[in-house]
PAPANU-835463 format. One record per residue: residue number from 1; residue in three letters; x, y, z of N, C-alpha, C, CB in turn. Coordinates in steps of 0.2 Angstrom, whole numbers, m for minus. Glycine has a CB too. Example, Ala and Ser with C-alpha at 12.3 -4.5 7.8 and 13.67 -1.06 7.14 Angstrom:
<atoms>
ATOM   num   residu     npx     npy     npz    capx    capy    capz     cpx     cpy     cpz    cbpx    cbpy    cbpz
ATOM     1      Ala      66     m28      39      62     m22      39      66     m16      39      57     m22      45
ATOM     2      Ser      64     m11      35      68      m5      36      64       0      39      70      m3      29
</atoms>
This chain:
<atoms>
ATOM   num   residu     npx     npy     npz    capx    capy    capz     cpx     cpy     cpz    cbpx    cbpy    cbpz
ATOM     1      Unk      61      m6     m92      64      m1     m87      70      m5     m84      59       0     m81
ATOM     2      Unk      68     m12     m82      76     m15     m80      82     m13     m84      77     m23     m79
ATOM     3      Unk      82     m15     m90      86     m12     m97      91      m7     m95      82      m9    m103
ATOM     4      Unk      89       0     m90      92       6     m90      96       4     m82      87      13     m91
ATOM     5      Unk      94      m1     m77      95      m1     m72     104      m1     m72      90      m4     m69
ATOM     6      Unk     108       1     m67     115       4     m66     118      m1     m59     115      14     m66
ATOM     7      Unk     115       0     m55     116      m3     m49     108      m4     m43     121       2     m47
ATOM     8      Unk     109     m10     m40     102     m12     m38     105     m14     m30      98     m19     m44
ATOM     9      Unk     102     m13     m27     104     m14     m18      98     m21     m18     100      m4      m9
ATOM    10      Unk     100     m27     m15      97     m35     m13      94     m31      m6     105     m44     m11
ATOM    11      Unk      89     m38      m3      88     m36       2      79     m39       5      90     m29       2
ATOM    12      Unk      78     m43      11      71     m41      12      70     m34      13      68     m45      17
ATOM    13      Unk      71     m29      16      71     m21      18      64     m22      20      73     m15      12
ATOM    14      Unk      62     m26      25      56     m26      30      56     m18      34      58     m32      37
ATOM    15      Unk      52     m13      33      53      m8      36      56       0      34      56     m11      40
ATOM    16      Unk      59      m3      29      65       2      24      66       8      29      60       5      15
ATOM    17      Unk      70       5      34      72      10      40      77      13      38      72       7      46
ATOM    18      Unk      82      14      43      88      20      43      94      14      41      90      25      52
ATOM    19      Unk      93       9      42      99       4      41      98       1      32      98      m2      47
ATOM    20      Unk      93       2      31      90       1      25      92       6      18      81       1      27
ATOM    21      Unk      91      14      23      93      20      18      99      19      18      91      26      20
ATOM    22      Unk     105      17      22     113      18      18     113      15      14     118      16      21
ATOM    23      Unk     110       6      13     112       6       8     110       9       2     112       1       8
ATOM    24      Unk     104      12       2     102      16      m5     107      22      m4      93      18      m4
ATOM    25      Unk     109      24       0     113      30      m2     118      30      m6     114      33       2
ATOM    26      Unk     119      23      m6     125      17     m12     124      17     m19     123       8     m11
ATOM    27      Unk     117      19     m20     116      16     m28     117      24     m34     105      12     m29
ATOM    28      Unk     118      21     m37     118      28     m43     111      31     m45     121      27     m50
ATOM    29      Unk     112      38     m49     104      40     m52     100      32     m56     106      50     m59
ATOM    30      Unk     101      30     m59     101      24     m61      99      18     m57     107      23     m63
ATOM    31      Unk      98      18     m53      98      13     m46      91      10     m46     100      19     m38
ATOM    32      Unk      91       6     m41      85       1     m40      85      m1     m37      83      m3     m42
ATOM    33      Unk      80      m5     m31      78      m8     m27      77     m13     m27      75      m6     m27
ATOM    34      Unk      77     m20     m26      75     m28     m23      76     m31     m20      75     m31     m26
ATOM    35      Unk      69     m31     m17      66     m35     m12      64     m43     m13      60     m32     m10
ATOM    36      Unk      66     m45      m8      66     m50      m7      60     m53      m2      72     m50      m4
ATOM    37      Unk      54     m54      m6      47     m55      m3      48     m61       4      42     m59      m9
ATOM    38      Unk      48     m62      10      47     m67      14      40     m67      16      51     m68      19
ATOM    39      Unk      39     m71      18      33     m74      23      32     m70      30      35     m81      24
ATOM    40      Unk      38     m66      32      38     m65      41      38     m55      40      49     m68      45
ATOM    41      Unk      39     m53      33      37     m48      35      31     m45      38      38     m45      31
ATOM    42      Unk      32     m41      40      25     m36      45      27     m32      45      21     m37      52
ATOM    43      Unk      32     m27      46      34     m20      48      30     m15      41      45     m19      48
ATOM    44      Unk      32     m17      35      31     m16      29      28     m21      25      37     m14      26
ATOM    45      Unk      24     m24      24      21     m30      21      17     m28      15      15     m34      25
ATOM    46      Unk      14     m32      11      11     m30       3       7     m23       6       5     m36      m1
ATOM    47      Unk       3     m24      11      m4     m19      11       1     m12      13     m11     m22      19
ATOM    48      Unk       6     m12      15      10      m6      16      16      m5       9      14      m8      23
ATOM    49      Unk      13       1       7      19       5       2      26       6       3      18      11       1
ATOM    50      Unk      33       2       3      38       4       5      39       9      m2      44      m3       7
ATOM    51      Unk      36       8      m6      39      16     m12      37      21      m8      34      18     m21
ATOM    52      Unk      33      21      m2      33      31       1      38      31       3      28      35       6
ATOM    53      Unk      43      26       6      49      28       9      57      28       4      48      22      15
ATOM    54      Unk      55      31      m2      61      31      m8      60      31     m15      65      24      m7
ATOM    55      Unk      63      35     m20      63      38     m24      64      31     m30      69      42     m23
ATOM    56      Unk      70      29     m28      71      20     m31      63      18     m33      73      15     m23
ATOM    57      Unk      66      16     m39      61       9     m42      62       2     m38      64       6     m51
ATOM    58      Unk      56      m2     m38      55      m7     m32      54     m14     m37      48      m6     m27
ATOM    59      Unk      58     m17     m35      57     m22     m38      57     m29     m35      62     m22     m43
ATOM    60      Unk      51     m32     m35      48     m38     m29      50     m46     m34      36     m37     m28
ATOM    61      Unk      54     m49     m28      54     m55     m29      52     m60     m25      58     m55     m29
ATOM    62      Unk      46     m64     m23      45     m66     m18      50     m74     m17      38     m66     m18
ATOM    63      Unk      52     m74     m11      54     m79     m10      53     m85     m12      55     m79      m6
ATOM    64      Unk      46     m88     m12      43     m93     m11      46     m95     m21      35     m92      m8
ATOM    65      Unk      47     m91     m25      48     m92     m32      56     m94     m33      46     m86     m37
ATOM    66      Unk      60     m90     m30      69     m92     m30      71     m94     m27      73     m89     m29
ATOM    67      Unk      68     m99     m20      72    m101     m13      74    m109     m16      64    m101      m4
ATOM    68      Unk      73    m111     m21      76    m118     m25      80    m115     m30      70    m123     m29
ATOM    69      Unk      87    m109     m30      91    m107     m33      97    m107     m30      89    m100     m35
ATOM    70      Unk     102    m110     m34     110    m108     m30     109    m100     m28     118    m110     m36
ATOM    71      Unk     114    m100     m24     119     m92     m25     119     m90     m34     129     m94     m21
ATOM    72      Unk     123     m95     m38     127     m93     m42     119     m93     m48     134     m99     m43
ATOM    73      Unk     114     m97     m48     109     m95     m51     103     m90     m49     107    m100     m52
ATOM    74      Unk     104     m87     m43     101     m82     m41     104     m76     m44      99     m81     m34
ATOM    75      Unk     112     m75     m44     114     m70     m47     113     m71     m56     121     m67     m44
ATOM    76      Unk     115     m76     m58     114     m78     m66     106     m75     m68     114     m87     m66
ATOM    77      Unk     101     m75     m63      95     m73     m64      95     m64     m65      90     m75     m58
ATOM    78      Unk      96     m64     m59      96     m54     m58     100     m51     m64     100     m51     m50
ATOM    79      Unk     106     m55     m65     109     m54     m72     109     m53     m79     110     m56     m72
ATOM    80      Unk     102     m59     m80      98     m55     m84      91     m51     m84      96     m59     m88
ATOM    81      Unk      90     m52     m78      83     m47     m80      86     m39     m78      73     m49     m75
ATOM    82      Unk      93     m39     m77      95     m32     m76     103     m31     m80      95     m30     m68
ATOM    83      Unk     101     m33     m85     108     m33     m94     115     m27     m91     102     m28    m105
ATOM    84      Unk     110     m21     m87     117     m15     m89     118     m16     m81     115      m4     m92
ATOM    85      Unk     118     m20     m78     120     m19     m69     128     m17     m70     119     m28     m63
ATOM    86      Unk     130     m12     m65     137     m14     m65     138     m15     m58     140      m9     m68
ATOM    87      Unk     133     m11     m52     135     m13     m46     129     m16     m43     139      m8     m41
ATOM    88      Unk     131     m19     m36     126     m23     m33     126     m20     m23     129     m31     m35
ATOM    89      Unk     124     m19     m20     123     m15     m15     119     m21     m10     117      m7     m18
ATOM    90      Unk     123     m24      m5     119     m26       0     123     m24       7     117     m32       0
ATOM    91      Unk     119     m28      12     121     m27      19     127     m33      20     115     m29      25
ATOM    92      Unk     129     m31      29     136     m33      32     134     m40      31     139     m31      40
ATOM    93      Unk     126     m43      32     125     m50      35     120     m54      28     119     m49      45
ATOM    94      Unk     122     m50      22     117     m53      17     118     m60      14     118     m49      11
ATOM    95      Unk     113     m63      15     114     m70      13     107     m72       7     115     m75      21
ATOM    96      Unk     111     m76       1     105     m77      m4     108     m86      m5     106     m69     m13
ATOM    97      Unk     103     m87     m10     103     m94     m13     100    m100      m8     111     m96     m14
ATOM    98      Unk      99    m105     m10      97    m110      m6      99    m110       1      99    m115      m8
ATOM    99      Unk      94    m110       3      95    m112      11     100    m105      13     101    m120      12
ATOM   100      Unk      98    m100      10     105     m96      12     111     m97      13     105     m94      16
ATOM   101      Unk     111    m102       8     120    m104       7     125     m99       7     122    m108       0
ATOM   102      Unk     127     m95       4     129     m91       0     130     m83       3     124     m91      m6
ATOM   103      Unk     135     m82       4     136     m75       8     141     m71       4     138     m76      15
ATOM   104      Unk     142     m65       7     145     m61       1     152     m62      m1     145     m54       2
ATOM   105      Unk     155     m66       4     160     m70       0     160     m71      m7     160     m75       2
ATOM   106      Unk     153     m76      m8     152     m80     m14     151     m74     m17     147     m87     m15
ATOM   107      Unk     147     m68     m16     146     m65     m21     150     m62     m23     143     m62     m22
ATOM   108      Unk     155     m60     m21     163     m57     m23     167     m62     m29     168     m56     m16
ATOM   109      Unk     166     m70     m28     168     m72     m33     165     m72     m39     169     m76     m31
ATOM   110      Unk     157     m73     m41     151     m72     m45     148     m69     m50     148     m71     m42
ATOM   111      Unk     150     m63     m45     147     m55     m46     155     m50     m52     146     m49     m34
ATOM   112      Unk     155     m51     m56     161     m47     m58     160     m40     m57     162     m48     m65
ATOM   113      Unk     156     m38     m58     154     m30     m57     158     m27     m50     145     m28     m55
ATOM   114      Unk     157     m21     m47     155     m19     m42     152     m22     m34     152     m16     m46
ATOM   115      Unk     155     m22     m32     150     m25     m24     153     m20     m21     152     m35     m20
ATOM   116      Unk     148     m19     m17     146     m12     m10     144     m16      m5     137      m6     m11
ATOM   117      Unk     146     m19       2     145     m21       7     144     m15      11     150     m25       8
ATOM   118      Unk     138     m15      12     138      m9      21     139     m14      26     128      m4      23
ATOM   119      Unk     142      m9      30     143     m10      36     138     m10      42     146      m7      36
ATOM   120      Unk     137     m15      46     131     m14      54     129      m4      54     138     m18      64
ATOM   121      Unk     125      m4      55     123       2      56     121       4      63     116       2      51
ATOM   122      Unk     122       7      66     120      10      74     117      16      76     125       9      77
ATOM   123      Unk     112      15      79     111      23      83     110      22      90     105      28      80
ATOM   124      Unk     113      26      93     113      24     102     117      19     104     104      21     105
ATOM   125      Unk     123      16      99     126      10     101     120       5     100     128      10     110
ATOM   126      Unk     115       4      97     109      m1      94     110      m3      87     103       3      94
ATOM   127      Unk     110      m8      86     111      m9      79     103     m10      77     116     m16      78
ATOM   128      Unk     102      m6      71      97      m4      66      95      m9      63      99       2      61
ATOM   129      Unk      89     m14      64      88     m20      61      82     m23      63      94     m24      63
ATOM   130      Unk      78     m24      57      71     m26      58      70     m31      65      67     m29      51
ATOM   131      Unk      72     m35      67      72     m38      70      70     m35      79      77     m41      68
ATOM   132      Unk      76     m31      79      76     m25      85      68     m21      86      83     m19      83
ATOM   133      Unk      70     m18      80      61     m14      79      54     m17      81      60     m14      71
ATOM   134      Unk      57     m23      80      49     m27      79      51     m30      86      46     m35      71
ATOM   135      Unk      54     m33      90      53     m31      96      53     m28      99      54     m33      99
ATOM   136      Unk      52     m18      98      51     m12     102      43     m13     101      56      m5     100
ATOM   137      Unk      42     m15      94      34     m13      94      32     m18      98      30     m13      86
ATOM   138      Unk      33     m24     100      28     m26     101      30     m27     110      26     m33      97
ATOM   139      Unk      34     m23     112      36     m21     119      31     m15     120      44     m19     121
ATOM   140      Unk      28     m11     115      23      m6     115      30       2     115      16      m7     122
ATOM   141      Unk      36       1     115      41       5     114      43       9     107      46       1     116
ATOM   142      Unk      35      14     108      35      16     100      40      22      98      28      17      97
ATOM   143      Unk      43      24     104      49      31     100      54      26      99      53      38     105
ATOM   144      Unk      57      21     102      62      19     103      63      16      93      61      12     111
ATOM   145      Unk      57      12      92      57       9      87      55      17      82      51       2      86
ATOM   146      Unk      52      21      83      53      27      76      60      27      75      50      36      78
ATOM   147      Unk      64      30      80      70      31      81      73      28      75      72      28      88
ATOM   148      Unk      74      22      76      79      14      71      73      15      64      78       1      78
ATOM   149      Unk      67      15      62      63      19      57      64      24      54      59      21      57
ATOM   150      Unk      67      29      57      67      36      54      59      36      52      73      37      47
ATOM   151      Unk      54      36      55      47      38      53      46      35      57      44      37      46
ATOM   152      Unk      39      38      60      33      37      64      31      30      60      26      45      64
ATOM   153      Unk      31      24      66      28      17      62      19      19      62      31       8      69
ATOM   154      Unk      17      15      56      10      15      55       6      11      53       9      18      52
ATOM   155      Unk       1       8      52      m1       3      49     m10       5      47       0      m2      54
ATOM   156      Unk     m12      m1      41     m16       4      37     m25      m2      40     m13       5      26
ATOM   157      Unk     m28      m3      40     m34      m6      41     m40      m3      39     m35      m8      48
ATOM   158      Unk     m44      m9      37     m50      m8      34     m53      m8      40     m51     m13      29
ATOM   159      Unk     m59      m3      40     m65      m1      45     m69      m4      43     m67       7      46
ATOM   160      Unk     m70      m7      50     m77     m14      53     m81     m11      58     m72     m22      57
ATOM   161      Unk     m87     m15      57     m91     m13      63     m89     m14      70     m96     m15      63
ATOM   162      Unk     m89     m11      75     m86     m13      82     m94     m16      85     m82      m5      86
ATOM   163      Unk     m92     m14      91     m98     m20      96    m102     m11      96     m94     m24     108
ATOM   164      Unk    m102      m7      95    m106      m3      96    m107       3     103    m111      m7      96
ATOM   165      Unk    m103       1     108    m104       4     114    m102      11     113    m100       1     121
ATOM   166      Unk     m97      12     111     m91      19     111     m97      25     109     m83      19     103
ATOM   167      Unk    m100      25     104    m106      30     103    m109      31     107    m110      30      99
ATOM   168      Unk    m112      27     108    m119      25     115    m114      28     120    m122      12     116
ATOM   169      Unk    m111      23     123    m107      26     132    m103      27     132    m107      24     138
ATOM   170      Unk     m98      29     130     m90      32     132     m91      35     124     m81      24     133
ATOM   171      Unk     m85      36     118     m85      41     116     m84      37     108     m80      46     118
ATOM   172      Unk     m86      39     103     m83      36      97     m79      34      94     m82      38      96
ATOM   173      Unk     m77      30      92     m71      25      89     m72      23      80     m70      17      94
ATOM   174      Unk     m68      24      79     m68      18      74     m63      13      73     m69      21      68
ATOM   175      Unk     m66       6      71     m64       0      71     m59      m1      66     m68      m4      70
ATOM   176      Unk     m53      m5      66     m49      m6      61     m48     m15      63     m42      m2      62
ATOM   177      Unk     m48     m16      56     m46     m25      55     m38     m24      53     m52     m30      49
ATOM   178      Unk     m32     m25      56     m26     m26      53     m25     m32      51     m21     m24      58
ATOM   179      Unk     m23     m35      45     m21     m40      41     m13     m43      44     m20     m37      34
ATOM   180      Unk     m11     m41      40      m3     m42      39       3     m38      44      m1     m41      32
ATOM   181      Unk       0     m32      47       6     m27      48       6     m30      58       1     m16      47
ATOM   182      Unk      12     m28      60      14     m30      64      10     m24      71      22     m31      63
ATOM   183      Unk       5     m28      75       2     m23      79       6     m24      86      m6     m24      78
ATOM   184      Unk       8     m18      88       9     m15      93       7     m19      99       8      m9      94
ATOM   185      Unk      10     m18     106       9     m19     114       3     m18     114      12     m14     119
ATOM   186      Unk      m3     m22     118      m9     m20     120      m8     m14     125     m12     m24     123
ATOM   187      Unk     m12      m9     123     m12      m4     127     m15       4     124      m4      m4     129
ATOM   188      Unk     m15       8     128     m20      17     124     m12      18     119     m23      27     133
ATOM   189      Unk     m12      21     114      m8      26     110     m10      31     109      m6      26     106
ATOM   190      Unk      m4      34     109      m5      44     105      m3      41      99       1      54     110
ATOM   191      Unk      m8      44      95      m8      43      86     m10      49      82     m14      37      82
ATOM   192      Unk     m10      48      78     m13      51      71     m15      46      66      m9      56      69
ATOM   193      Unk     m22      48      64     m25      46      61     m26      47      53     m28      47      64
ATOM   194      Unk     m24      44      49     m25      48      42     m31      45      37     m19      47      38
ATOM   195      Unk     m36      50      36     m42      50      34     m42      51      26     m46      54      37
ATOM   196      Unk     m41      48      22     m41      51      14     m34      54      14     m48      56      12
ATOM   197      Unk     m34      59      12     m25      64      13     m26      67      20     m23      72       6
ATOM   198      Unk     m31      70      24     m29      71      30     m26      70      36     m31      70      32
ATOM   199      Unk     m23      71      40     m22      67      46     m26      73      52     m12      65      47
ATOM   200      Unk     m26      66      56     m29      71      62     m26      65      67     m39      73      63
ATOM   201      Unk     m26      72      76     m22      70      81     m30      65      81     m19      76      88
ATOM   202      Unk     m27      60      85     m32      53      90     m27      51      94     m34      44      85
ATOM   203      Unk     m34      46      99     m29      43     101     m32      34     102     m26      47     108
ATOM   204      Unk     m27      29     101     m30      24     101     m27      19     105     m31      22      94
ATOM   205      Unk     m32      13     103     m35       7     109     m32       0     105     m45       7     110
ATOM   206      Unk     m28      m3     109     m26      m7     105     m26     m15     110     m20      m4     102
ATOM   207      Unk     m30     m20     108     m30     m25     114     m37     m29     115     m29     m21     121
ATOM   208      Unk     m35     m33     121     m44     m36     123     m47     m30     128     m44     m44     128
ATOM   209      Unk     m54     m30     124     m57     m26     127     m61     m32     134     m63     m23     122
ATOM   210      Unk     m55     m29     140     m57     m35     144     m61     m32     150     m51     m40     147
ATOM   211      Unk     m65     m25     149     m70     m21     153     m79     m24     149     m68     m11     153
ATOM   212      Unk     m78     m26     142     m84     m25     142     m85     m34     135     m86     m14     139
ATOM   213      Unk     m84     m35     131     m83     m41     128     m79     m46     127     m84     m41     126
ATOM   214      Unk     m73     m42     130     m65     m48     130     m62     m50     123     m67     m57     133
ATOM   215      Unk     m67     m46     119     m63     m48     111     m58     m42     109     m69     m50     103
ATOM   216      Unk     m52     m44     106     m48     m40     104     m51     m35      99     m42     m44     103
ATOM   217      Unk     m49     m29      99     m49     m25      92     m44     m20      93     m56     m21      91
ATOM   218      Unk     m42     m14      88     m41      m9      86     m45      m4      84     m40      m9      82
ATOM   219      Unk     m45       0      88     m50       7      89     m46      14      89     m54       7      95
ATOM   220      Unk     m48      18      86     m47      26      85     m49      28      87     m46      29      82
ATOM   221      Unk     m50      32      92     m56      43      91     m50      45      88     m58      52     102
ATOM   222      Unk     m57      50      83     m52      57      82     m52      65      87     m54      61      74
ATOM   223      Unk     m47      66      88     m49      71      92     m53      76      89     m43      74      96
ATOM   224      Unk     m52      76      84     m57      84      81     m63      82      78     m53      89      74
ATOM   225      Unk     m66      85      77     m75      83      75     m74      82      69     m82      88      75
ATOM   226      Unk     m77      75      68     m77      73      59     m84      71      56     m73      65      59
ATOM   227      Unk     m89      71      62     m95      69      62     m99      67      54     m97      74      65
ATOM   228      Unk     m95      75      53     m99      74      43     m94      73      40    m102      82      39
ATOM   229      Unk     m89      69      40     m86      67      37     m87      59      36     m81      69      38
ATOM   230      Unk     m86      58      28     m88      51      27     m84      48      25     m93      50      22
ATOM   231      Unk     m84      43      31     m76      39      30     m74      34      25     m74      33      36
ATOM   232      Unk     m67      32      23     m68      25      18     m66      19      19     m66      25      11
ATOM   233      Unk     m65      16      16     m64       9      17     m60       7      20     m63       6      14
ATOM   234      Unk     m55      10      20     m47       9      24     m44      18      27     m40       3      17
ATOM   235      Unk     m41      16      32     m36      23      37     m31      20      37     m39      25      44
ATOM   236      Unk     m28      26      40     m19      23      41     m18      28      50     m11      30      32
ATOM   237      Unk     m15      23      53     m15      24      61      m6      25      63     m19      18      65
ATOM   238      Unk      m5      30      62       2      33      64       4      31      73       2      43      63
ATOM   239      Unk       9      31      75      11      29      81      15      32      83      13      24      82
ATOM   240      Unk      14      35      89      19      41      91      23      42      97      16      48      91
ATOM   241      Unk      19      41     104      22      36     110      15      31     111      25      39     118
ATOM   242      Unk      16      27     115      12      24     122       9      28     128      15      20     124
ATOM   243      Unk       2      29     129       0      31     135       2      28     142      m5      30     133
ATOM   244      Unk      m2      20     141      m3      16     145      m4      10     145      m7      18     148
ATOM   245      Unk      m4       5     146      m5       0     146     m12      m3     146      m1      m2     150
ATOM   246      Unk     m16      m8     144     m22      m9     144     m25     m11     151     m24     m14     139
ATOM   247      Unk     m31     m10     155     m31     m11     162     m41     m14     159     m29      m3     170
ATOM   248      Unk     m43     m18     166     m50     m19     167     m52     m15     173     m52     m27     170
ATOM   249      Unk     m58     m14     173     m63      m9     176     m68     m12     177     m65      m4     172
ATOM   250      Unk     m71     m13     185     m76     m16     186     m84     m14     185     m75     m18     191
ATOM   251      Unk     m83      m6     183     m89      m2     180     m88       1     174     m91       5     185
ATOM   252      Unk     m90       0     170     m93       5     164     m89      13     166    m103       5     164
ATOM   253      Unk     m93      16     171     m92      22     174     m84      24     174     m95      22     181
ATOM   254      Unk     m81      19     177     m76      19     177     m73      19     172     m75      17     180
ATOM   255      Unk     m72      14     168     m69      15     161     m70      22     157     m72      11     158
ATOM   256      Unk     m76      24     158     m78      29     153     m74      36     158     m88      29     152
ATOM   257      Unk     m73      37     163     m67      43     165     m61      40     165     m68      46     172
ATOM   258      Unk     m58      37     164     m51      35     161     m52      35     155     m48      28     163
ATOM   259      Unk     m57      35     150     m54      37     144     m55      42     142     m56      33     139
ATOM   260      Unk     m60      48     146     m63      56     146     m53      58     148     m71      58     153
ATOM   261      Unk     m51      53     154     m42      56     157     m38      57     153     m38      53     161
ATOM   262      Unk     m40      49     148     m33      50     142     m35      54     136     m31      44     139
ATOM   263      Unk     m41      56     136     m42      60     130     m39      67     130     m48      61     127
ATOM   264      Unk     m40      68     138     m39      76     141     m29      74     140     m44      78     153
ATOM   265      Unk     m27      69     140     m20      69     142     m15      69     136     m20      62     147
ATOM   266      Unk     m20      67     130     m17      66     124     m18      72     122     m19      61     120
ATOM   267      Unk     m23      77     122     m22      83     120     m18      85     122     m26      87     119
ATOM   268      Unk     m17      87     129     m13      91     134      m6      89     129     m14      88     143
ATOM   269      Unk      m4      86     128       4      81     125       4      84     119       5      71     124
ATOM   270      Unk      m1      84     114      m3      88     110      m2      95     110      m8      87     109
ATOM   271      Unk      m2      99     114      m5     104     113       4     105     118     m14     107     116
ATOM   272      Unk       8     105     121      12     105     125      19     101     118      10     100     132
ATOM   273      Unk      19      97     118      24      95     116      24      94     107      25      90     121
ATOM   274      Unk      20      95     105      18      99      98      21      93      93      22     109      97
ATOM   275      Unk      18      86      94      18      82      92      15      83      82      15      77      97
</atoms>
């Protein structure tokens, strides 16, 4: 398949957000993808599909295998395992080779083909850049970061047993262990939940549970009765805004009518503003 490839966009593309799509809007029917595996992604990590977010063939390079490469032998590489390249597609701030030596300068000398430099990307006067993103999520500022996404941010977790209470006294949940994905602000969110091909409105809990055992989790209700439905191993938890921020409660009682308020509050938002 590399054999037929025409032109290929470089890049970690942590996120494969809106700053991420120009440069794909760069490549020809022919075109490709490659990523640049690091260690720091979380927006989009292995356990997350960046192919749902593009048509493009993906092609993974993890750093840890090319980071002992000049500039001039990283492209000597990509050169052969892509024979028909004629152009090459990255960003204003791309930097490759050792130590990141090597900026598009050098590739302009290197690269005989084609070079596409995009330009900074902006929306709102914001420049579009994982970096920015991943501090809205973890300010719990989840339109702000869809916004610079172009997509509702999500993340996917395998369902674990929680402590048990939510059934018993307050309401149902189910438990998520997140790995690798970059988890939001402690605090309630308005979500959606995706069950198998499903989605349903929820709304979820994200933090120390510091009313009742002080250990952190990830929790979801669904708002609609699932009862008989038999979950599986892993869900995908969509992010849409932030309710509230996480608070303690020195009763039970209490807790359990702030979360009867926010369920009544997330529908209402639901049913109003037709998320």
């Amino acid at each position: 398949m590399k054999n037929r490839i025409k032109s290929i966009a470089i890049g970690a593309f942590d996120g494969m957000h809106l700053a991420h799509q120009q440069l794909f809007s760069n490549l020809c029917k022919d075109g490709a993808i490659v990523v640049i595996q690091t260690d720091y992604e979380n927006l989009t990590p292995s356990t997350v599909s960046r192919q749902e977010h593009t048509n493009y063939p993906i092609f993974y390079y993890p750093l840890k295998n090319i980071k002992s490469l000049s500039g001039t032998e990283f492209i000597k590489l990509i050169l052969e395992e892509f024979p028909s390249l004629e152009k090459i597609v990255v960003g204003y701030d791309f930097h490759f080779g050792h130590n990141a030596q090597s900026n598009t300068t050098h590739l302009k000398k290197i690269f005989k083909g084609e070079l596409k430099v995009v330009d900074e990307y902006k929306i709102d006067n914001i420049s579009v850049h994982s970096r920015i993103i991943r501090g809205y999520l973890r300010d719990g500022k989840i339109k702000d970061a869809n916004k610079l996404l172009g997509y509702n941010y999500y993340i996917y977790g395998n369902i674990i047993k929680g402590q048990g209470l939510g059934k018993k006294q307050f309401v149902p949940t189910i438990n998520i262990n997140i790995e690798k994905s970059l988890i939001p602000q402690e605090g309630i969110y308005i979500t959606k939940t995706k069950i198998f091909n499903t989605i349903y409105k929820s709304i979820s809990f994200i933090g120390h549970r510091v009313t009742t055992d002080g250990k952190f989790a990830v929790e979801t209700h669904i708002l609609e009765d699932i009862s008989n439905l038999e979950l599986p191993s892993k869900i995908e938890v969509i992010f849409i805004d932030k309710l509230r921020d996480n608070k303690k409660y020195d009763r039970y009682e209490d807790l359990k009518k702030q979360i009867l308020k926010d369920i009544d509050e997330v529908k209402s938002l639901y049913f109003k503003l037709n998320y």
